[in-house]
N, CA and C atoms as a LAMMPS dump frame, in Angstrom:
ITEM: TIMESTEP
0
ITEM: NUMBER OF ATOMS
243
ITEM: BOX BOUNDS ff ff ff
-5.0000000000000000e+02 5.0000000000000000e+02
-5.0000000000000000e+02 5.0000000000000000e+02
-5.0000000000000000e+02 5.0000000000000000e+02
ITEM: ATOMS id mol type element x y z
1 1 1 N -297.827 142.079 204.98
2 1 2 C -296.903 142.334 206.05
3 1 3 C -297.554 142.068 207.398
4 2 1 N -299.144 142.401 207.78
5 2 2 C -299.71 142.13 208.68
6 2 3 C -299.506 140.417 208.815
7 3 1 N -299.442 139.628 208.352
8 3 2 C -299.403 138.326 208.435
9 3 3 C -297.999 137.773 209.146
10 4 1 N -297.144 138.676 208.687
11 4 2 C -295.669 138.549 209.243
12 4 3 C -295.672 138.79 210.359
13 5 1 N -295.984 139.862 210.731
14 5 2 C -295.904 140.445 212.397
15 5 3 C -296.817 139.933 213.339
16 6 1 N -297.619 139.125 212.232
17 6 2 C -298.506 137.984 213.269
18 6 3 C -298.267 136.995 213.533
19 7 1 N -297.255 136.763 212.6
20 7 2 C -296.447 135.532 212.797
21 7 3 C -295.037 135.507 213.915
22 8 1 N -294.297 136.834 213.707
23 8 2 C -293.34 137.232 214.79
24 8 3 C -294.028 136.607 216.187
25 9 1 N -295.488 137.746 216.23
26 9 2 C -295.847 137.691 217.519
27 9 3 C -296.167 136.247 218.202
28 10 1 N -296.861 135.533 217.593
29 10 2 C -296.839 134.133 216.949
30 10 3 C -295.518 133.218 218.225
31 11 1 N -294.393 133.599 217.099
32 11 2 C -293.428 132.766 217.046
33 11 3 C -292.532 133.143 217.993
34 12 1 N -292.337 134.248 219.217
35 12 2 C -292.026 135.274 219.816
36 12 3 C -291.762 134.022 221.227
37 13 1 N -290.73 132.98 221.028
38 13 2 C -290.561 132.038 222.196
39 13 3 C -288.965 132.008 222.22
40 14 1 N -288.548 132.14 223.253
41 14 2 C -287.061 131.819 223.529
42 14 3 C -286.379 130.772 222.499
43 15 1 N -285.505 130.979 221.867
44 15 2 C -284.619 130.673 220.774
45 15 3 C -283.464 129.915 221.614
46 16 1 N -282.63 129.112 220.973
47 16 2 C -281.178 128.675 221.486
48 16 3 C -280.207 129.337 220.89
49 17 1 N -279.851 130.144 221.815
50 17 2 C -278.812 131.157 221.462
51 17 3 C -277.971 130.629 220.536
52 18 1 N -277.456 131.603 219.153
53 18 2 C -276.354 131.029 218.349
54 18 3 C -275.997 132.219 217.529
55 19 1 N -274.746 132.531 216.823
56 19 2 C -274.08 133.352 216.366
57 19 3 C -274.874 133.908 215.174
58 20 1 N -275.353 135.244 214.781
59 20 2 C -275.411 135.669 213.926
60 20 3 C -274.802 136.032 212.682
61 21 1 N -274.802 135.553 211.328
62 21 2 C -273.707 136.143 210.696
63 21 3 C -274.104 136.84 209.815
64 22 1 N -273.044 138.518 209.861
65 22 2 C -274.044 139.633 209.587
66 22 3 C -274.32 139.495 208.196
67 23 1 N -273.702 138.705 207.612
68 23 2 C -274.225 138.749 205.872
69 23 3 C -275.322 138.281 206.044
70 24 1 N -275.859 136.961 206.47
71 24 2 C -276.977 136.721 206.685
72 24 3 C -278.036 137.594 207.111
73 25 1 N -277.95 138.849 208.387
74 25 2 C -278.833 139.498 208.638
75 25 3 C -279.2 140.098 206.813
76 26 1 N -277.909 140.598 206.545
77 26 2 C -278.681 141.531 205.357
78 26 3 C -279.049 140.778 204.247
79 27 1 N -278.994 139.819 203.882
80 27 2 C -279.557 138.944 203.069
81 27 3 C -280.853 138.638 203.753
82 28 1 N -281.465 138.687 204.67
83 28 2 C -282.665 138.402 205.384
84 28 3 C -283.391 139.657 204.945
85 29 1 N -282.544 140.538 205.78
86 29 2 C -283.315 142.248 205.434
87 29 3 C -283.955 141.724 204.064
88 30 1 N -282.791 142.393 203.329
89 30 2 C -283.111 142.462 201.706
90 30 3 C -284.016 141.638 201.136
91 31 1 N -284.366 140.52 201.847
92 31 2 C -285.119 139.563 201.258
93 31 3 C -286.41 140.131 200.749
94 32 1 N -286.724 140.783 202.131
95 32 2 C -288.177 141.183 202.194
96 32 3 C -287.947 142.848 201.676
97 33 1 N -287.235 143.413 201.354
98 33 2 C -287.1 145.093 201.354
99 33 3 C -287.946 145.881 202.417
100 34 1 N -286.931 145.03 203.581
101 34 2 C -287.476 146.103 204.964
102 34 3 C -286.39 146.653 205.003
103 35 1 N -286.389 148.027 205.72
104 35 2 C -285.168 148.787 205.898
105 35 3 C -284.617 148.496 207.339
106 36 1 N -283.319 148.606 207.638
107 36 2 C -282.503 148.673 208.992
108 36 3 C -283.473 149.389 209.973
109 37 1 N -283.798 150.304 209.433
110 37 2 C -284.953 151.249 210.703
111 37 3 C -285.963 150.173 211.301
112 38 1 N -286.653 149.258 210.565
113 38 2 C -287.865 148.222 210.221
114 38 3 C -287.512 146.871 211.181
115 39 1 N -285.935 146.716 210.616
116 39 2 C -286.015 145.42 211.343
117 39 3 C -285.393 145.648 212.927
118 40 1 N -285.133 147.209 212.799
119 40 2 C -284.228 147.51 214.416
120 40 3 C -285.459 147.5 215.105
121 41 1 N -286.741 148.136 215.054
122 41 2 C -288.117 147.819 215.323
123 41 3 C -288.888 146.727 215.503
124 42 1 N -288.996 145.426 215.423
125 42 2 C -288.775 144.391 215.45
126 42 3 C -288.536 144.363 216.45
127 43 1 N -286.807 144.33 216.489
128 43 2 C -286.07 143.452 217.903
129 43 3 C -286.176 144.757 218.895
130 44 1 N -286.618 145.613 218.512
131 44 2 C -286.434 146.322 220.053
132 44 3 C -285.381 147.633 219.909
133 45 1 N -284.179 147.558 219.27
134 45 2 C -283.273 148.366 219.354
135 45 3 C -283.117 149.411 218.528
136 46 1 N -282.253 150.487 218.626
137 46 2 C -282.061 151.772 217.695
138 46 3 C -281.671 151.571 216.46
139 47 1 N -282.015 151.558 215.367
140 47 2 C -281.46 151.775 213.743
141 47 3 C -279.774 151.589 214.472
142 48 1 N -278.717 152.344 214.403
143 48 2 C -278.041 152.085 214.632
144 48 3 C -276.851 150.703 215.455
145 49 1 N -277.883 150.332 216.446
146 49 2 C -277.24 148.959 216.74
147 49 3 C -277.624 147.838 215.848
148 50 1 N -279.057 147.895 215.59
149 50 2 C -278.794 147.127 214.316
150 50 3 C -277.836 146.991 213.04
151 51 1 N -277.792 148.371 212.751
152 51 2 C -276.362 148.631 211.729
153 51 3 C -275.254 147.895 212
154 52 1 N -274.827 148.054 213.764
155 52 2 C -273.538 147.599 213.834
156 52 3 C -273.641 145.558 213.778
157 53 1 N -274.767 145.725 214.197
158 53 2 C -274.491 143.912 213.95
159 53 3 C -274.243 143.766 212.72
160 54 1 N -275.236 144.313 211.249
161 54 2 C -275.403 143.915 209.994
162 54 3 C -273.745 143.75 209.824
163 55 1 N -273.497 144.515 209.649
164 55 2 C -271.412 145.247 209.864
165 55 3 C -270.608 143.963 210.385
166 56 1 N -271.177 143.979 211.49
167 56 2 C -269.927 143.194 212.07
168 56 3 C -269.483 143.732 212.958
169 57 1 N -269.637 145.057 213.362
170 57 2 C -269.169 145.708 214.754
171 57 3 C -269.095 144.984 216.036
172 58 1 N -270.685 144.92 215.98
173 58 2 C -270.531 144.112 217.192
174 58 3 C -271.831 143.084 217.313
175 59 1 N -271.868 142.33 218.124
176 59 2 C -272.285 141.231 217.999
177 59 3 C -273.601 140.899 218.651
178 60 1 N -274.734 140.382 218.552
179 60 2 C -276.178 140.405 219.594
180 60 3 C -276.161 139.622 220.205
181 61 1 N -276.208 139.863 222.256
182 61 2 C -276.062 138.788 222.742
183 61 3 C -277.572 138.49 223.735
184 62 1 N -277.812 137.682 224.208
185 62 2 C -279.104 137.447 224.897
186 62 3 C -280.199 137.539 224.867
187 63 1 N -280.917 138.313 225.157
188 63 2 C -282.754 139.019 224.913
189 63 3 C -282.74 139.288 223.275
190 64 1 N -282.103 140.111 223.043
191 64 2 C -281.557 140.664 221.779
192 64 3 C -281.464 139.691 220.928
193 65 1 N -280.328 138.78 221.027
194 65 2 C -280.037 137.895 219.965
195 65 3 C -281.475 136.73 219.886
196 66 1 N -282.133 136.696 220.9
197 66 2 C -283.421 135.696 220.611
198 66 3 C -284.472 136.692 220.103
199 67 1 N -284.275 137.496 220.207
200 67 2 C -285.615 138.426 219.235
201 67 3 C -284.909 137.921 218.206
202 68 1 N -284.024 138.578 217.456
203 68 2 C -283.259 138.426 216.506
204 68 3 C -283.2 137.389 215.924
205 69 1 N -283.07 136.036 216.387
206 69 2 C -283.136 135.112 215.612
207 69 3 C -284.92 134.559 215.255
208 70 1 N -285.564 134.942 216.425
209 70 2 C -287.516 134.574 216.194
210 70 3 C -287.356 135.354 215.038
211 71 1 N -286.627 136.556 214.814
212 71 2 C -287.62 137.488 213.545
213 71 3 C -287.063 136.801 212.241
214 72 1 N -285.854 136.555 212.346
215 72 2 C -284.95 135.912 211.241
216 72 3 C -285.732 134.684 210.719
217 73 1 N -285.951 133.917 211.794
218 73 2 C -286.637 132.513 211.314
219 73 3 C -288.012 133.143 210.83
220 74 1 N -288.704 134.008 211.352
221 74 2 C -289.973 133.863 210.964
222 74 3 C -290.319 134.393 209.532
223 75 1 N -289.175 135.829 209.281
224 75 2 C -289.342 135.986 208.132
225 75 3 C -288.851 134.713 206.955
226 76 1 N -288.055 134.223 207.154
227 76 2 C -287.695 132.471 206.406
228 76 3 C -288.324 131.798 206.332
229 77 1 N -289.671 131.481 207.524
230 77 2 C -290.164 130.878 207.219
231 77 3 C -291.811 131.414 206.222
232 78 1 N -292.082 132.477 206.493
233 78 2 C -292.892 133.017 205.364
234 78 3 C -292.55 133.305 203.931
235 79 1 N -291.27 133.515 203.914
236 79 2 C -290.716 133.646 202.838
237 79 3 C -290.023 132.414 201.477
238 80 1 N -289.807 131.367 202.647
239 80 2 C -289.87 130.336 202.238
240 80 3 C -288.362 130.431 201.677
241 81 1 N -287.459 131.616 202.459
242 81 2 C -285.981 131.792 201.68
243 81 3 C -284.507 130.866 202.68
């Protein structure tokens, strides 16, 4: 896991903003069996707003959504999923 978060930190460069789709977040989660608490840690935000993206509530826009997508890609790309 240390290799991952070295890789986040790593890979931690402004993204081109683009839509998240929340099945995808949790198919990402799950990939690795990190919990919602784990990956809200990551991007910065409370367990709970993460929830609501996974959902569909509501949606990640800006600062947020480019953490969000660096962590997405990076776990994909270690994972190779």
């Amino acid at each position: 896991m240390s290799e991952l978060l070295a890789g986040l930190v790593r890979g931690a460069v402004a993204r081109t903003a683009r839509r998240m789709d929340p099945g995808e977040l949790r198919r990402i989660r799950l990939s690795v069996l990190f919990t919602q608490d784990l990956m809200a840690g990551l991007v910065g935000v409370p367990r709970a707003t993460y929830a609501s993206w996974e959902t569909g509530r509501h949606t990640p826009r800006g600062a947020r959504l480019s953490e969000l997508i660096c962590v997405c890609e990076e776990i994909q790309r270690q994972t190779g999923t």
